[in-house]
C-alpha positions as CSV (number, residue, x, y, z in Angstrom):
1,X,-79.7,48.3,300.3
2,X,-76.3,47.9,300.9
3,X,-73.3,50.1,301.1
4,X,-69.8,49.7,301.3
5,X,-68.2,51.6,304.7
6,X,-64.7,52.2,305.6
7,X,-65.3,52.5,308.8
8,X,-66.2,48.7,308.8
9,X,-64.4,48.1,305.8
10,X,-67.2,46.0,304.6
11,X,-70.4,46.3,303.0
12,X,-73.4,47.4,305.5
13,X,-77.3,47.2,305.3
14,X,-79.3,49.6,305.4
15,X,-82.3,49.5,307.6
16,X,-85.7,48.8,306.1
17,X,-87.9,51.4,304.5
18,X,-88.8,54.0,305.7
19,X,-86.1,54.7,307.3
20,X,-85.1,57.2,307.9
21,X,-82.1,57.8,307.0
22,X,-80.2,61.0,307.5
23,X,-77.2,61.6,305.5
24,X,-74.2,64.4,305.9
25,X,-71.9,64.9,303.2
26,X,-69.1,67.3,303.1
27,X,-69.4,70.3,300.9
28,X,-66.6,72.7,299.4
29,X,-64.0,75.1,301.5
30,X,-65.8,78.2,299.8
31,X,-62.4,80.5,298.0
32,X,-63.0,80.4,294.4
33,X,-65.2,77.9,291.4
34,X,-65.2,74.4,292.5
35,X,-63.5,72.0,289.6
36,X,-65.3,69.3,288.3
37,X,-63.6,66.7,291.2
38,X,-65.2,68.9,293.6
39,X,-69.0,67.9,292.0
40,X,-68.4,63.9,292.2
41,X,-69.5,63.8,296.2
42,X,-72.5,66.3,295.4
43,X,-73.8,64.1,292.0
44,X,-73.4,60.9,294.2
45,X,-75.3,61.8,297.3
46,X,-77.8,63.1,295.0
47,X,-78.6,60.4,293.5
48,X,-78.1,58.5,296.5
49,X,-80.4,60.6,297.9
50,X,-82.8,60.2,295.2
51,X,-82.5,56.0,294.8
52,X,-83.3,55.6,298.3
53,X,-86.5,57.9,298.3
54,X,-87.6,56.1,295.6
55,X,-87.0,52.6,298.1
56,X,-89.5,54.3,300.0
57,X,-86.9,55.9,302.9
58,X,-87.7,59.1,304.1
59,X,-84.3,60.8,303.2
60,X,-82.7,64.0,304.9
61,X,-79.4,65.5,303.3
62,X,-77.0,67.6,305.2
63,X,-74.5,69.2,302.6
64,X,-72.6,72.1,304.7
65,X,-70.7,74.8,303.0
66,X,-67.1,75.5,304.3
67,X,-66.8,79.2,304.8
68,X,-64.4,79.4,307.8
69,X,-61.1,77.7,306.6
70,X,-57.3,78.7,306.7
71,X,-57.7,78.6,302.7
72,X,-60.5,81.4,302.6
73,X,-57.7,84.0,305.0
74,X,-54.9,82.8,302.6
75,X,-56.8,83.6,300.0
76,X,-58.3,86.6,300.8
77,X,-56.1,88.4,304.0
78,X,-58.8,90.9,305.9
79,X,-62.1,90.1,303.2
80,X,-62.1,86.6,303.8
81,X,-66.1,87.2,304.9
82,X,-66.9,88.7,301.0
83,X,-64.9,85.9,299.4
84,X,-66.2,83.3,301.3
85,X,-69.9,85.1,300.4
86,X,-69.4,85.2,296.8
87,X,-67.6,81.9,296.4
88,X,-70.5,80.3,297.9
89,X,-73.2,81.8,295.5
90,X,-70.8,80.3,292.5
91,X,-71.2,77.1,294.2
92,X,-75.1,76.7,294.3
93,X,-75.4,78.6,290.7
94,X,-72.9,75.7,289.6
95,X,-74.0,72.9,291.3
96,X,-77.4,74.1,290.2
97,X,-76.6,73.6,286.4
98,X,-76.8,70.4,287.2
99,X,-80.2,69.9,287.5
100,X,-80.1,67.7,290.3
101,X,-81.8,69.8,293.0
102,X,-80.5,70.5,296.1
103,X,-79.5,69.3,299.9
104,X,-82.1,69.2,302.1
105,X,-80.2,71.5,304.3
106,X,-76.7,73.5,303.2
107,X,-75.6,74.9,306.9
108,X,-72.8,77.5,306.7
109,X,-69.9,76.7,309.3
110,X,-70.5,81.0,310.4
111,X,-73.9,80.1,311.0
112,X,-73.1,77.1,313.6
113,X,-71.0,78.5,315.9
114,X,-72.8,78.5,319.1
115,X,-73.1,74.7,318.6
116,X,-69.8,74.3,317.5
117,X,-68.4,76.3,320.9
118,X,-70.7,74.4,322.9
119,X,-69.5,71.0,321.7
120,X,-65.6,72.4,322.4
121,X,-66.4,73.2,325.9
122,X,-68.4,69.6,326.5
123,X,-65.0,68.2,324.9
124,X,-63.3,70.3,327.8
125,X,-65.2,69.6,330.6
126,X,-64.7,66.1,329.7
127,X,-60.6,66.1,329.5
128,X,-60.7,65.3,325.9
129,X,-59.5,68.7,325.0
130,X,-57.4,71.7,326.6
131,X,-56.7,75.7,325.7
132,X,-53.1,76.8,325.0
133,X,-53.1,80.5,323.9
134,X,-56.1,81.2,322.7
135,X,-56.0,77.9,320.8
136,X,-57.9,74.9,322.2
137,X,-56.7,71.4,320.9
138,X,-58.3,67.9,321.2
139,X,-56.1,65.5,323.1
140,X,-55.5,62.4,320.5
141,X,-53.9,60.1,323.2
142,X,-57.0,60.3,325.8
143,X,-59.4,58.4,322.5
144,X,-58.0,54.2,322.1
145,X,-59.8,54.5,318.9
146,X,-58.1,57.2,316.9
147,X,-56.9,55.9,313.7
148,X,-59.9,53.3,313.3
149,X,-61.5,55.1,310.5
150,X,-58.5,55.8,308.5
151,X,-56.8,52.5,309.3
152,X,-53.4,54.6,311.0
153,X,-52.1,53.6,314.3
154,X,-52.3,56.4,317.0
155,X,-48.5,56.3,317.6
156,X,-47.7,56.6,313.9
157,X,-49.9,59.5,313.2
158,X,-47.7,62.8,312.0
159,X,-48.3,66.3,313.0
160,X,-51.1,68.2,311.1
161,X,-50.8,71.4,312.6
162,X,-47.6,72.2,313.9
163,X,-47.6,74.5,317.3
164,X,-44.4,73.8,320.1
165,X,-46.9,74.4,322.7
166,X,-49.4,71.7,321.9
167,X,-49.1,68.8,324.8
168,X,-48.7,66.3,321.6
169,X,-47.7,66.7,317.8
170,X,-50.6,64.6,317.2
171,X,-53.4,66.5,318.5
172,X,-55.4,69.1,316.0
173,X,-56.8,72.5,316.5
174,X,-60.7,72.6,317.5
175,X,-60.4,76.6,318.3
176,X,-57.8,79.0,316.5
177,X,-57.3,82.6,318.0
178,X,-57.4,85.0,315.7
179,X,-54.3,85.4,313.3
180,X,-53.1,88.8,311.8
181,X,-54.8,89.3,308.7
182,X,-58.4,87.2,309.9
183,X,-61.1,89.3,309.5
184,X,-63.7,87.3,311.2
185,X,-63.6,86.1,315.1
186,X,-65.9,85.3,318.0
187,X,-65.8,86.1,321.3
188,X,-64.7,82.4,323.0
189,X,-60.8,82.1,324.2
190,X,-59.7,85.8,323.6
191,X,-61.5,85.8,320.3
192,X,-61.1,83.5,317.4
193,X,-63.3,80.9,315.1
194,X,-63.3,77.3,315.3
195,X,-61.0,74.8,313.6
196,X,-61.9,73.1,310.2
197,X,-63.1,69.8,311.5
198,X,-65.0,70.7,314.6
199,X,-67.4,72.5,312.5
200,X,-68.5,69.5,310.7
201,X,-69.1,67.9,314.0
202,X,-71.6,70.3,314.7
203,X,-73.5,70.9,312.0
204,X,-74.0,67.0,311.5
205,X,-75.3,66.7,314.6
206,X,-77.7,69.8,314.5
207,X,-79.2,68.2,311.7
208,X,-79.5,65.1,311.9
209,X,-79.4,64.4,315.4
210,X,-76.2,62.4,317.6
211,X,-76.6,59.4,315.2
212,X,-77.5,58.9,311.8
213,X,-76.8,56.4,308.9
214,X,-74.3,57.8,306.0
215,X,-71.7,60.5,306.3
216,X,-69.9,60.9,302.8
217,X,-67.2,63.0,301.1
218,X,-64.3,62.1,299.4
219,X,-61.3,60.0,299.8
220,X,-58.8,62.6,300.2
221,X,-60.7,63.5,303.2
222,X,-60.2,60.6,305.5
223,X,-57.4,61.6,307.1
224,X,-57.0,63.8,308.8
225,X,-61.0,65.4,308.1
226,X,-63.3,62.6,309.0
227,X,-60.8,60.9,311.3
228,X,-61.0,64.0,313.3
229,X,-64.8,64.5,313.1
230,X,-65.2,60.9,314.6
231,X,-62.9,61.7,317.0
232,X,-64.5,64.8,318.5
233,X,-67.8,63.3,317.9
234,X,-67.5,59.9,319.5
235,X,-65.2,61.2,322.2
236,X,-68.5,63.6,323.5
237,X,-70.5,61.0,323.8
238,X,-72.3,60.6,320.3
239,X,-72.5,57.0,318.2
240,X,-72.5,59.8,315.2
241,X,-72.3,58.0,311.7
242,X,-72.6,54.6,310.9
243,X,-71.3,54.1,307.3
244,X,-69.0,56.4,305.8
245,X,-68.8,56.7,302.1
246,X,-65.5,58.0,300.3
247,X,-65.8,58.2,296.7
248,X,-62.8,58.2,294.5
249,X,-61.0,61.2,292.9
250,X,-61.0,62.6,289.7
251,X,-57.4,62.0,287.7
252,X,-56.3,64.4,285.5
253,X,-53.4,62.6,283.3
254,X,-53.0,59.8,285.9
255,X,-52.8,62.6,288.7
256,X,-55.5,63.4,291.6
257,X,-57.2,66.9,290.0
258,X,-56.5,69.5,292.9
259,X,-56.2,72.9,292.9
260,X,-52.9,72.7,294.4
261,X,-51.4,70.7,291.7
262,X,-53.1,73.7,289.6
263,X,-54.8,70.8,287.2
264,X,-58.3,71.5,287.6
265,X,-61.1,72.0,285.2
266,X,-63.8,74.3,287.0
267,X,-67.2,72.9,286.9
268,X,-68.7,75.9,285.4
269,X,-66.3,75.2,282.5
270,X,-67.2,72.0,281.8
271,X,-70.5,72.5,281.8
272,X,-70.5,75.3,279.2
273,X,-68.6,72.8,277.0
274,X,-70.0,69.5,277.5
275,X,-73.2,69.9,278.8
276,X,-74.8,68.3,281.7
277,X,-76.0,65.1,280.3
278,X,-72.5,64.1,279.5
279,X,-71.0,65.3,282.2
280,X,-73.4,63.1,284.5
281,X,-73.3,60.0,281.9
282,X,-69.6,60.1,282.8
283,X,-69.9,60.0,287.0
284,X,-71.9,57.0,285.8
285,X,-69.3,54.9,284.0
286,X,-67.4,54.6,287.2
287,X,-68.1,53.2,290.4
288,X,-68.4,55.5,293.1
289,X,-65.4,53.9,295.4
290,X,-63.1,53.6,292.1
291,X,-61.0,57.0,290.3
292,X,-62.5,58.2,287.5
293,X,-60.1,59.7,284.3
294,X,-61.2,62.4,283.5
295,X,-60.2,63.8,279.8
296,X,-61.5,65.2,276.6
297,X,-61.4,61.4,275.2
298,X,-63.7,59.9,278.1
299,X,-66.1,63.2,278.1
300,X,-66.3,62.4,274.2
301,X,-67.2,58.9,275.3
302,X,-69.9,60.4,277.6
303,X,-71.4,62.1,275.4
304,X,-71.8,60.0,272.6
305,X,-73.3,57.4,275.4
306,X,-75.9,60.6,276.6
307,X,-76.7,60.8,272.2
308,X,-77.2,57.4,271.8
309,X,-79.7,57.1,274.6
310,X,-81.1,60.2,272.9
311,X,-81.8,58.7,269.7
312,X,-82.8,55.7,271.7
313,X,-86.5,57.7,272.1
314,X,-86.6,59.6,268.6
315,X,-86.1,56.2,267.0
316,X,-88.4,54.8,269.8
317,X,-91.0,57.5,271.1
318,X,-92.9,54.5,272.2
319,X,-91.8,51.7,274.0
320,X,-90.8,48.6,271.2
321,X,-90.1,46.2,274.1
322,X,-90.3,45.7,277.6
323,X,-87.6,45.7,280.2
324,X,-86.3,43.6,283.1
325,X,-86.4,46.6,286.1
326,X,-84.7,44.2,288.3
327,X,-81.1,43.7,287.5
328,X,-81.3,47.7,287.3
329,X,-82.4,47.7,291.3
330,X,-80.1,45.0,292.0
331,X,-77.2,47.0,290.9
332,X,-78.1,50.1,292.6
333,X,-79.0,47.8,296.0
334,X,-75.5,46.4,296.0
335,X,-73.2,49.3,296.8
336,X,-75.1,51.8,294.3
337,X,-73.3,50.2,291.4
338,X,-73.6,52.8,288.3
339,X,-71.3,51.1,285.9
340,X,-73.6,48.4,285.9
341,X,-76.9,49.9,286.0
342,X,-75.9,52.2,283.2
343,X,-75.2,48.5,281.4
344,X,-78.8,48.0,281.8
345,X,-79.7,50.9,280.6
346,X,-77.7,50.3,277.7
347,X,-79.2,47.1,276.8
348,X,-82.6,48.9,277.6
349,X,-81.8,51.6,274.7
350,X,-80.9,48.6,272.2
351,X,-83.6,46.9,272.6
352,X,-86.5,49.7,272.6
353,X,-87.4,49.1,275.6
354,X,-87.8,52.9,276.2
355,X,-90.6,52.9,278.8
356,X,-87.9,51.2,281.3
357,X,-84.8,53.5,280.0
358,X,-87.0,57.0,280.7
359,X,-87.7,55.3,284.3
360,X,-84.3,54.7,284.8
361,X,-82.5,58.0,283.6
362,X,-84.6,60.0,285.7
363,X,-82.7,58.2,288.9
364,X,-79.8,60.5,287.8
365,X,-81.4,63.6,286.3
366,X,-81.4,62.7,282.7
367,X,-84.9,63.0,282.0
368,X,-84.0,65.8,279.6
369,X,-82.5,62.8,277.1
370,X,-86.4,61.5,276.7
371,X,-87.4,65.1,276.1
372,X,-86.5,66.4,273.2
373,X,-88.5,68.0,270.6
374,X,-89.3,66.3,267.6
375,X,-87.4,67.8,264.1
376,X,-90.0,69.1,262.0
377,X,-91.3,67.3,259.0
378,X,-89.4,69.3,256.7
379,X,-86.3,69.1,258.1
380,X,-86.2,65.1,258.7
381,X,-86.4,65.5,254.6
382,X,-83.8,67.0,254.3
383,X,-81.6,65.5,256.5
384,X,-82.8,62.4,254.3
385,X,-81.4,63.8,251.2
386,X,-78.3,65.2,252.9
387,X,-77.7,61.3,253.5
388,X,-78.4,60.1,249.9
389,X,-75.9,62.7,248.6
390,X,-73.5,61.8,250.7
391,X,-73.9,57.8,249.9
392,X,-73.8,59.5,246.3
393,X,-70.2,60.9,247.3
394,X,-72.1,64.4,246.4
395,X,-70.7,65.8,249.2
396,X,-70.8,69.7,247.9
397,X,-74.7,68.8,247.9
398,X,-74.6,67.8,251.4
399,X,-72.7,70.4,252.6
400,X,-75.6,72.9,250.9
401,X,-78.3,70.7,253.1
402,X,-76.5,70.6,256.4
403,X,-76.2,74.5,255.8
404,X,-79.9,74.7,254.8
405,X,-80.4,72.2,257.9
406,X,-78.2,74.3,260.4
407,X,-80.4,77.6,259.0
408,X,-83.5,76.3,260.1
409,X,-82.4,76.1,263.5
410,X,-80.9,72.0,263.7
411,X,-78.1,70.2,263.6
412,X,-77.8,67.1,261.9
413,X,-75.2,64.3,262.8
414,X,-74.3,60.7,261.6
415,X,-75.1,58.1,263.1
416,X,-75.0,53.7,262.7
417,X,-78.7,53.2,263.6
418,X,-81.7,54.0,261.5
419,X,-82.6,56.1,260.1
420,X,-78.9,57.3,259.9
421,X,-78.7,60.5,261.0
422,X,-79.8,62.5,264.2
423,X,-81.0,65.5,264.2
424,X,-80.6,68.1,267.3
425,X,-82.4,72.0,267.6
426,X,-78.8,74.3,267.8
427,X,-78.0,75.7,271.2
C-alpha cells in the first residue's frame, strides 16, 4: 500500500504485512463540540486503520485528546480542568455516533506529563532548548532541518509566540509557567504545564515507540504543529514518523470551516440531521488530500448516494451478479483513494452485485445500508397502490396511502428503479 507523504512530498510504500504499523493522529483541543471538519482526520484514520487490518497489518492507533491548550484557559479562566473534562466526554459520545469504533489508545496530554517533562530536559541537556522565566523554549537555529516538513525556510519563519526575552522570534514554547487565570500547573520551572506541541511528541512516542510509520492530522496543522513535533522529536534523537498524512479541510461557502471564522456546523448537529450514513458517504466523495464543500446541496447528494445503495439490497437481497474486488483494492492501495472506490461500489450497486457492495461498505462502517428490515407484506401493497394513483394523477388517493403508509410505522419515497418506490421504518 501506498501513501502520499509531505514530508517526502511523494508517495511512500508501506512495508509488507504484517507490519506493523503504528499510527498517531492528532485529536481535538478539548473547549467545546467539535464541528463536522474536526471528524474528517478521525473517519480517515479509521478507516485507514480498518483497510490495512484487513491487508493483514497488525495496526496500533494513537489518537490523543488535547486537554492542556491556551484555548481551554481562554475559554474557561480558573475551570479550565472541568471544561477540558466535559468537552472531552462530548467528543467520544460524538465521535461514537459514528459507528466507527475507537483508537486503539486516546492519551490525554494531563496524563503524559512525566514523559513530556522528561523529553524537555533531554532537549536541554542536549543544547536544543533553554529556560527563560519559567518558560523553556526550543532553539530553532541549532536544527538545519527546520522547515523540511512544511516546506518554509528557517530564516523566513515568523514568530509564533511572541516573548522579548526569547534568544530568537523563531523559537516556540515547550514549557509555559503558569499565567494568571490557569488553573492547572506542575511542579517543573517554578510551576507551569507544557506547551501545545511538546505534548504530542510525547505521547507518540509512549505509544508507539521512537519510530513508527503514519502520523496524520490535518492540513491546517503543518505549520507550525507538526513542524514543531518533528523538530523536538528528531532533534532528541528519535527517526519519529515516517509518512505524514494531512487531509484537506472542510469549506464552508468557499471558506476553511473554523470556529474562529464562527462557520461551523457541530458534528452532533449534523448527525441528528443527516444521519451517519450520509454523513460518511460524503468523506467518501472526496479524496482525503483534496477540500471537501461542505453544504446542504452536497449532504443531499450524500444521502441520496447512502439510499440508493440501500435499495441496492431490498431490490437485491441476494447477490444478481458478481463483482471485480480488485479495482476496489487497487484504489484503496494507491493513496487510499475513496472517490474511486466509492465508483466501484457504485457500479457494484447497479449491477446487483450486492455480495461485493456489503464487503465493501463495511470498509467504512456502512454495514447498516445492507441491514435493513424488510417492509412488511402489507405495506409493500400499499405503497404499490400509492404508485398507481399517482400514475392515475389521483393524487388525494395517494396522499390517503402515504398517510396510511406513514401510520403503520414507514415511510415511502420515489424512486427511478424498480419497483418504484422505497420504503423506510420512520425514525
Amino acid at each position: 500500500m501506498r501513501l502520499y507523504s509531505t514530508l517526502s512530498r511523494r508517495k511512500e510504500e508501506l512495508p509488507p504485512p504484517p507490519g506493523p504499523i503504528g499510527m498517531y493522529v492528532c485529536g481535538p483541543t478539548v473547549y467545546q463540540r467539535i464541528h463536522v471538519g474536526n471528524a474528517r482526520p478521525f473517519v480517515i484514520s479509521m478507516w485507514v486503520k480498518r483497510w490495512l487490518e484487513r491487508r493483514g497489518y497488525e495496526v496500533t492507533l494513537v489518537e490523543n485528546i488535547t486537554d492542556i491548550n491556551d484555548k481551554i484557559y481562554d475559554a474557561a479562566p480558573g475551570a479550565s480542568a472541568e471544561l477540558a473534562e466535559r468537552a472531552s466526554r462530548w467528543y467520544v459520545e460524538d465521535t461514537d455516533a459514528l459507528g466507527l469504533g475507537r483508537p486503539d489508545v486516546e492519551p490525554k496530554a494531563s496524563e503524559t506529563v512525566p514523559e513530556i517533562v522528561s523529553l524537555i530536559e533531554e532537549l536541554l541537556e542536549r543544547g536544543l532548548a533553554y529556560e527563560v522565566d519559567g518558560d523553556v523554549y526550543f532553539r530553532v537555529a541549532r536544527l538545519a532541518e527546520y522547515g523540511r516538513l512544511s516546506g518554509q525556510r528557517p530564516d523566513q519563519v515568523e514568530e509564533q509566540e511572541p516573548n522579548p526575552l526569547k534568544e530568537d522570534p523563531r523559537d516556540f514554547a515547550l514549557w509555559k509557567r503558569t499565567k494568571p487565570g490557569e488553573d492547572t500547573s506542575w511542579p517543573y520551572w517554578g510551576g507551569g504545564r507544557p506547551g501545545w506541541h511538546i505534548e504530542c511528541s510525547a505521547m507518540a512516542e509512549k505509544y508507539l515507540g521512537p519510530a513508527f510509520e503514519i502520523h496524520g492530522g490535518g492540513l491546517d496543522l503543518v505549520f507550525p504543529h507538526h513542524e514543531n513535533e518533528l523538530a523536538q522529536s528528531r532533534g532528541a534523537g528519535r527517526e519519529f514518523a515516517r509518512v505524514w498524512m494531512h487531509n484537506g479541510m472542510l469549506r464552508f461557502t468557499g471558506e476553511k470551516m473554523s470556529k474562529s471564522l464562527g462557520n461551523v456546523a457541530s458534528l452532533r448537529d449534523v448527525l441528528e440531521r443527516w444521519g451517519r450514513e450520509a454523513l460518511l458517504v460524503f468523506f467518501l466523495t472526496a479524496h482525503w488530500r483534496k477540500p471537501v464543500d461542505f453544504s446542504d446541496e452536497t449532504m443531499a447528494a450524500a444521502a441520496a448516494q447512502a439510499e440508493a445503495f440501500r435499495n441496492a439490497f431490498r431490490l437485491h437481497p441476494e447477490p444478481a451478479a458478481a463483482g471485480d474486488w480488485e479495482p476496489f483494492a487497487a484504489a484503496l492501495d494507491d493513496d487510499f483513494n475513496t472517490p474511486e472506490a466509492l465508483a466501484v461500489l457504485h457500479e457494484w450497486r447497479a449491477r446487483g452485485a450486492t455480495g461485493e457492495l456489503r464487503r465493501g461498505l463495511e470498509v467504512f462502517g456502512l454495514e447498516m445500508l445492507a441491514a435493513l428490515d424488510a417492509a412488511p407484506a402489507g405495506v409493500a401493497e400499499l405503497a404499490a397502490r400509492r404508485l398507481e394513483a399517482r400514475a392515475a394523477r389521483d393524487f388525494a388517493e395517494a396522499d390517503r396511502l402515504r398517510e396510511q403508509i406513514a401510520g403503520a410505522g414507514w415511510d415511502v419515497r420515489d424512486v427511478a428503479e424498480e419497483p418504484g418506490f422505497q420504503l423506510v421504518r420512520r425514525q
